[in-house]
Structure formats: C-alpha cells, structure tokens
VOVOTI-195791 format. One record per residue (C-alpha): residue in three letters; x, y, z. Coordinates in nm, 2 decimals. Example, Ala and Ser with C-alpha at 12.3 -4.5 7.8 and 13.67 -1.06 7.14 Angstrom:
<roke 'ALA',<1.23,-0.45,0.78>>
<roke 'SER',<1.37,-0.11,0.71>>
This chain:
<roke 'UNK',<25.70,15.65,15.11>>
<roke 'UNK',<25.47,15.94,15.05>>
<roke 'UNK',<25.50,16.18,14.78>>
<roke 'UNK',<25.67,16.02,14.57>>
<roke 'UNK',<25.57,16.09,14.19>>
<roke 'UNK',<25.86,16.32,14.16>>
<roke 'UNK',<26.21,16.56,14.25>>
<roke 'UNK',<26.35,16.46,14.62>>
<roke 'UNK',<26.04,16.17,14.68>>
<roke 'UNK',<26.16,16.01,14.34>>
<roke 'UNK',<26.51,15.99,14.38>>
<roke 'UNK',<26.46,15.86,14.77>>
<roke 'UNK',<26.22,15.58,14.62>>
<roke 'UNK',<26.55,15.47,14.39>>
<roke 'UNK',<26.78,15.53,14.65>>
<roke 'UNK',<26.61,15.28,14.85>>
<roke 'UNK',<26.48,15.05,14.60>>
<roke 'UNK',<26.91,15.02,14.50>>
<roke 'UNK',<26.94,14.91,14.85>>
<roke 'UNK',<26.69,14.61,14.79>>
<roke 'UNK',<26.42,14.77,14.95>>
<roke 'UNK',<26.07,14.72,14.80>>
<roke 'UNK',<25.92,15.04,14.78>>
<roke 'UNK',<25.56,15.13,14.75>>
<roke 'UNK',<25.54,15.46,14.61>>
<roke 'UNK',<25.27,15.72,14.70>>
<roke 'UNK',<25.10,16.00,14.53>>
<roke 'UNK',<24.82,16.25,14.54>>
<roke 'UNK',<24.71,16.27,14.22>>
<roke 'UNK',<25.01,16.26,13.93>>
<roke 'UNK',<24.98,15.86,13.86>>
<roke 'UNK',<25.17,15.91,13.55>>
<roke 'UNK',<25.47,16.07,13.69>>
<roke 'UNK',<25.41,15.82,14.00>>
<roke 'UNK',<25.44,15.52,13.74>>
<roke 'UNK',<25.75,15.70,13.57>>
<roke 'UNK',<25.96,15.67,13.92>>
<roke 'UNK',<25.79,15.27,13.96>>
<roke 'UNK',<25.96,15.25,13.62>>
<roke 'UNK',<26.32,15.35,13.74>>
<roke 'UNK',<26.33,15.11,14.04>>
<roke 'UNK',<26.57,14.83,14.06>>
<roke 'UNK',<26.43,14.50,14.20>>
<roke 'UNK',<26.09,14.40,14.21>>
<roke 'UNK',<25.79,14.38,14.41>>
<roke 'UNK',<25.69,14.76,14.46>>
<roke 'UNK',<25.38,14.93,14.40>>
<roke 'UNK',<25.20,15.23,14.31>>
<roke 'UNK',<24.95,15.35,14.67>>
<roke 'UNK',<24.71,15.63,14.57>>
<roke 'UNK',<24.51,15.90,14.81>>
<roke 'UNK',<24.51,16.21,14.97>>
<roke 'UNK',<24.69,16.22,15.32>>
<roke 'UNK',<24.56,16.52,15.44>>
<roke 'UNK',<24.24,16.28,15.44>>
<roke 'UNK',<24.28,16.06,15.79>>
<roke 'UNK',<24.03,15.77,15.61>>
<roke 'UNK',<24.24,15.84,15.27>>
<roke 'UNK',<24.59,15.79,15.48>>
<roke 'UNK',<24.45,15.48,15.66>>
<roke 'UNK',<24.41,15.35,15.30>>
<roke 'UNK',<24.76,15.41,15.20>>
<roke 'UNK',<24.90,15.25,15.46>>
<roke 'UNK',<24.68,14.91,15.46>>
<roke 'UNK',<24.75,14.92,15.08>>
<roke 'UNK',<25.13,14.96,15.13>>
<roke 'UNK',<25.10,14.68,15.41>>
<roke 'UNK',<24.87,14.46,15.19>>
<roke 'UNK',<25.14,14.50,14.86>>
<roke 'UNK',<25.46,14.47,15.04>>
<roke 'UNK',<25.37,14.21,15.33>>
<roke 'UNK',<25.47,14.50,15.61>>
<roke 'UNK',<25.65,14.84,15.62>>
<roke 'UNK',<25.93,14.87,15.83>>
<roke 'UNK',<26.05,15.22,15.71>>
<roke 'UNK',<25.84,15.52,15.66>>
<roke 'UNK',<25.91,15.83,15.46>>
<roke 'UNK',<25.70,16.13,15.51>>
<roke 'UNK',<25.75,16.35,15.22>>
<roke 'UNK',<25.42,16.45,15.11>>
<roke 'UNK',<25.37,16.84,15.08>>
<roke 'UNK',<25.23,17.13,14.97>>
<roke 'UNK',<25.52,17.29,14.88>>
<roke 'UNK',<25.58,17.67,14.81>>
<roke 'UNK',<25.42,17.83,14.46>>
<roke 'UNK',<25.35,18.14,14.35>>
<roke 'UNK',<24.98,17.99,14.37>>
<roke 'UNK',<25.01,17.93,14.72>>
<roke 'UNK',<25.18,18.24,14.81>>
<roke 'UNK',<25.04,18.43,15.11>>
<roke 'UNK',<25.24,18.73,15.24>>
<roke 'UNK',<25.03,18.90,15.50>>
<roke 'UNK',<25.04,19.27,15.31>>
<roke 'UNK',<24.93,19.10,15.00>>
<roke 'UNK',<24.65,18.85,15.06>>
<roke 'UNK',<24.30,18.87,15.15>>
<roke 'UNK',<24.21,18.69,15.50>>
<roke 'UNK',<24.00,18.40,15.31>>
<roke 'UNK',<24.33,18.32,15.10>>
<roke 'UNK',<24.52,18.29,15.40>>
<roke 'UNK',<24.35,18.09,15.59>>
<roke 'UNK',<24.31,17.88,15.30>>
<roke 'UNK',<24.74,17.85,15.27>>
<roke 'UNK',<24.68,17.77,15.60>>
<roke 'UNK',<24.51,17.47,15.64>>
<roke 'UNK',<24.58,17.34,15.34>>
<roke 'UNK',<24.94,17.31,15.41>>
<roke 'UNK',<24.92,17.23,15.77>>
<roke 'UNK',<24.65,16.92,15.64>>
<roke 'UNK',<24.92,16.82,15.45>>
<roke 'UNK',<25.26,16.89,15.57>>
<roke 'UNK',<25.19,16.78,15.91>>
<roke 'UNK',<24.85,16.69,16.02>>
<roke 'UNK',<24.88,16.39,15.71>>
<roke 'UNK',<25.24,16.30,15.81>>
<roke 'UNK',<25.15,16.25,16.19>>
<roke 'UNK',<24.87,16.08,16.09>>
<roke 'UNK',<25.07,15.82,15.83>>
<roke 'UNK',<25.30,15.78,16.12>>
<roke 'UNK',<25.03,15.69,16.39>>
<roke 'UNK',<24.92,15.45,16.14>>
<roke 'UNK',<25.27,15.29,16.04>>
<roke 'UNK',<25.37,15.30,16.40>>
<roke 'UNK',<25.06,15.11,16.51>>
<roke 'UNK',<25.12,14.86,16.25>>
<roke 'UNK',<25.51,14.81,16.36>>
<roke 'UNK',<25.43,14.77,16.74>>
<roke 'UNK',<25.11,14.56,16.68>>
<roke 'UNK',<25.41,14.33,16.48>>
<roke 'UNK',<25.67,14.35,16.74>>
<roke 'UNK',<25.90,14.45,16.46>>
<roke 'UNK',<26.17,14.77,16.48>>
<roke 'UNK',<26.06,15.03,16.19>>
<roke 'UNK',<26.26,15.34,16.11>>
<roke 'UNK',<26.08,15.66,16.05>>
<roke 'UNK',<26.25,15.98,15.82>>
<roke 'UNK',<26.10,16.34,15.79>>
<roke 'UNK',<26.13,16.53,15.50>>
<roke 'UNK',<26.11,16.90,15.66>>
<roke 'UNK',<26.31,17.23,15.56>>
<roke 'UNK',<26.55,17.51,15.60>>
<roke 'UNK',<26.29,17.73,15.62>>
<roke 'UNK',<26.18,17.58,15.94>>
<roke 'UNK',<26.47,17.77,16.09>>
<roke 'UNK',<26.55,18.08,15.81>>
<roke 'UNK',<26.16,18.15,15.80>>
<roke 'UNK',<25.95,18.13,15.52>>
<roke 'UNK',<25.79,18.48,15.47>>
<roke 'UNK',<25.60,18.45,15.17>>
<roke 'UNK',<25.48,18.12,15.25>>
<roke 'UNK',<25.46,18.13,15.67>>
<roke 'UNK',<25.22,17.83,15.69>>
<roke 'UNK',<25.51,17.63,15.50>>
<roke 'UNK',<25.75,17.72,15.76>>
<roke 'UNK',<25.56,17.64,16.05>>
<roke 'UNK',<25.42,17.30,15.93>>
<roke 'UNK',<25.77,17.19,15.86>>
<roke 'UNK',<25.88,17.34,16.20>>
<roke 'UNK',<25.59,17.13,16.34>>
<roke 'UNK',<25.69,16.80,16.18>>
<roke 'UNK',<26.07,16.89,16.31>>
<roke 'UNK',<25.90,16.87,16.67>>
<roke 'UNK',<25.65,16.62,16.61>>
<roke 'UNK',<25.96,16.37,16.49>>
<roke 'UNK',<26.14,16.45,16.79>>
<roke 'UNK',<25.88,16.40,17.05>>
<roke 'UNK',<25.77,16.05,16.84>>
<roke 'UNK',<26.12,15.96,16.86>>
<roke 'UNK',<26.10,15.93,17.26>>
<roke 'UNK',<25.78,15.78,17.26>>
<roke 'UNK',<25.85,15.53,16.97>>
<roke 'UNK',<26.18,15.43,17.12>>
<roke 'UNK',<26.07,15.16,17.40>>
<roke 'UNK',<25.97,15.04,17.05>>
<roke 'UNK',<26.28,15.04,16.88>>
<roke 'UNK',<26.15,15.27,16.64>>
<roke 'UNK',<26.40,15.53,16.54>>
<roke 'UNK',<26.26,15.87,16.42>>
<roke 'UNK',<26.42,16.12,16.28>>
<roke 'UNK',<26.42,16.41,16.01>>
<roke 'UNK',<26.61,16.61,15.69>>
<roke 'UNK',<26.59,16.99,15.61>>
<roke 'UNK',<26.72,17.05,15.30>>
<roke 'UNK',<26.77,17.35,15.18>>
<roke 'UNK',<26.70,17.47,14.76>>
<roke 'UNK',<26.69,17.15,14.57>>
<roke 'UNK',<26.77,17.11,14.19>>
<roke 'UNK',<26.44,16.93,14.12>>
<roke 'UNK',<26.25,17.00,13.84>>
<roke 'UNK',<25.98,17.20,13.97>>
<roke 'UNK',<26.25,17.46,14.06>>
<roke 'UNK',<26.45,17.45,13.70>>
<roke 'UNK',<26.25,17.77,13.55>>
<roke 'UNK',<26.31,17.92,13.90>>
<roke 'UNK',<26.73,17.86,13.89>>
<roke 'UNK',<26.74,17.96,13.53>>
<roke 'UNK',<26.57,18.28,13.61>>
<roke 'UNK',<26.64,18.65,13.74>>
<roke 'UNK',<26.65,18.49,14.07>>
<roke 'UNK',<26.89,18.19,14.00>>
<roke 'UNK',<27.22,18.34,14.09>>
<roke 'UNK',<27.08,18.49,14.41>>
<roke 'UNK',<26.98,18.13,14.48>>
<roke 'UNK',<27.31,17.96,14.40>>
<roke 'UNK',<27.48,18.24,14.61>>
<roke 'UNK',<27.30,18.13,14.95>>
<roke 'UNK',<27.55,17.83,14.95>>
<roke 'UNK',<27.93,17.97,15.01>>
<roke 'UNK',<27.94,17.61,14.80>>
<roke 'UNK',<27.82,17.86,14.49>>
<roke 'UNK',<27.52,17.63,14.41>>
<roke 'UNK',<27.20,17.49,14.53>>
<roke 'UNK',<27.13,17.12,14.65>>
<roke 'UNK',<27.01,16.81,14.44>>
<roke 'UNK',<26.76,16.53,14.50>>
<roke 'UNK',<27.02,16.26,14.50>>
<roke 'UNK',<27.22,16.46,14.77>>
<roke 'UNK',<26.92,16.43,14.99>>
<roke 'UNK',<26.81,16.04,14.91>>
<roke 'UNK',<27.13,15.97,14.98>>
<roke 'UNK',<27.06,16.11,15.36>>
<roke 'UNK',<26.72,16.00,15.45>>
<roke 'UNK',<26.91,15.61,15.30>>
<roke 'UNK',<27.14,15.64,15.57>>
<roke 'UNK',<26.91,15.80,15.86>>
<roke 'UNK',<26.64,15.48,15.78>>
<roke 'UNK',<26.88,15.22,15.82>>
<roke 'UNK',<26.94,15.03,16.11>>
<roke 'UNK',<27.29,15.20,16.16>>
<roke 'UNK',<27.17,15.49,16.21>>
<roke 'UNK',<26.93,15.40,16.51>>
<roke 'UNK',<27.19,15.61,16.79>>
<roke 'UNK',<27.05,15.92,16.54>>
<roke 'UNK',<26.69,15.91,16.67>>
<roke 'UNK',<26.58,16.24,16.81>>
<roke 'UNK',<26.79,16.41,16.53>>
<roke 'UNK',<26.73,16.70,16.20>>
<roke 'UNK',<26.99,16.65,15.96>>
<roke 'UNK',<27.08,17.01,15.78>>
<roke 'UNK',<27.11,16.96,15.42>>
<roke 'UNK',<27.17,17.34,15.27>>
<roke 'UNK',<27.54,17.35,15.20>>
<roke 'UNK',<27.60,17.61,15.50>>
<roke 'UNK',<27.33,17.84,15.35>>
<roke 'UNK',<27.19,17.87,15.69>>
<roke 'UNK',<27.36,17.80,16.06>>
<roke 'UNK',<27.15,17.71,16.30>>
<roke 'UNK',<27.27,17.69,16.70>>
C-alpha cells in the first residue's frame, strides 16, 4: 500500500497484516517512521518499497519492488498524499499566482496523477496474471464539503472518487473490484496539535457524534472493501465522517 509511514496508511498496513496479508509498505521519504509501522506487523514476509509516486518511472519501481518482495499484489491501497498544511495552504485572496500553481500540481501529481498511475501499473500486473485483485481509494469529505483553503486537495481527491469509479467498470471484465473511502477529520497524529487547539472543539462539533474519526475506524473499512466479500461494492465511496457531512 502507498503511504504508509504513518496515521490512517499505518494502521491500514496492521489491519491487513492481522488478516495474514503480507504487506509491503510504501513511503516517500520518512524510512524511519516507515520501518516503525514494518515493526508493528503481525506475520512475516512484508517489506519496506521506497519512491516518489508522483514520479511515473519512481511508481513503476514501487510496484516491481512490491511484486519482486511479495511474489504478486493482489490488493492495492492508494493512500499516498499531499495532505492539507498550513505550508500548503492556498486560498485564492491570500496567495500569489506562482504559489498556487505550485499547490496545484504538486497535489494533483500526487493525489491522483501517482494513484492512477500505481493503479495502471498494479492492474496491468493482475490481468497479465489472470488473477482477481482488489483496489481501495483513500479520498475525502472534502471531495464533497469543499476544501477552501486547500482547493487543489479537494479536487484531486474528487478526481480519484471518479477515477475509482470509472476503473471499477473497466477493471471488472477482470474481476477486479475498485472502490474508495472518504473519511472525514482523523485522530492521527499529524492533527493532535490541531484537536488540542483553539480549533479542536469546532472540530469535534462537526460530528453530531461530539468527536472526530480515528485511523483504526478507517483500516477497519478499506479491510472490509479489499476483501473478496466485498466485490458486489465495486463502483462504491464509502463515507466515513460520523454524519459530519450528508451527501445525496
């Protein structure tokens, strides 16, 4: 699975690896937080894959690495991002044009352009072996609610939404099931100085629930949508925000 060093791709990686799954766990550049989630697998046989997937000759390399370590991938998880920062943020009123156009494709490199391409690539690999494979989408609320400090955010992970719906009819014939998650706010803990904050009781107020998601709540969705039982859910995008937001 991609991005994996950490918060929601860490506790997916154990949530699969306590399945039996071997799990070969991706990241861009945090190898020591990487080899801290390798540490709290069960089982054996995973692996550490290293690169940048917004680079289509670096994401080629993850997944021949993956395939090379694990003997073939039957389930991809595309959770590599750029997620929202006050570093990356880009409201139109308040950033110059060179800033925002590099939010832009920096985010869109990443949070889609990289995940399409990992998927072409693990796709390819599971019809060249005849073998049924399971893709899952790590996307976001904000795909719906908007995202207007961070617009490139929301539209990439609107565009992944689509993309894993239109692979999900093409990858079919296949019996590859795609499908995809949108958490909501999620406990992890690049958001703990964030909850703890001015801003933490607005945050835990979005949920009629009277608090925010965790990591665990999520693993324990994309565990279910990449198993085979949950093949008749291809095509689907699986809110996970506590009825913060209500889409039709």
């Amino acid at each position: 699975m991609t991005g994996a060093s950490r918060g929601i791709g860490r506790a997916i990686a154990v949530a699969l690896a306590a399945r039996g799954d071997r799990v070969a766990v991706h990241y861009g550049s945090a190898r020591a937080e990487a080899e801290q989630t390798l540490a709290r697998l069960s089982g054996s046989g995973h692996t550490l894959v290293h690169g940048d997937v917004s680079d289509p000759d670096q994401a080629a390399g993850i997944v021949d690495a993956a395939v090379a370590a694990l003997g073939g991938i039957d389930v991809l998880v595309n959770n590599a991002a750029v997620a929202p920062a006050e570093s990356n943020r880009h409201a139109v009123a308040d950033v110059s044009y060179a800033d925002w156009q590099h939010a832009w494709r920096r985010m869109l490199d990443v949070d889609l352009i990289g995940a399409a391409n990992v998927t072409y690539l693990v796709a390819r690999h599971l019809i060249d072996r005849g073998a049924p494979g399971r893709v899952v989408n790590v996307g976001s609320r904000g795909a719906f609610r908007g995202e207007p400090d961070y617009p490139a955010y929301g539209a990439a992970k609107a565009g992944l939404h689509a993309f894993g719906q239109s692979m999900a009819v093409a990858l079919a014939p296949y019996q590859i099931a795609v499908t995809s998650v949108a958490p909501g706010f999620v406990s992890t803990d690049r958001q703990a100085a964030k909850l703890a904050g001015t801003a933490g009781e607005a945050l835990l107020a979005q949920s009629p629930f009277g608090r925010v998601g965790t990591p665990e709540e999520v693993a324990a969705a994309v565990a279910y949508l990449s198993s085979p039982e949950a093949t008749w859910s291809s095509g689907a995008i699986l809110d996970l925000n506590g009825a913060s937001h209500l889409r039709t």
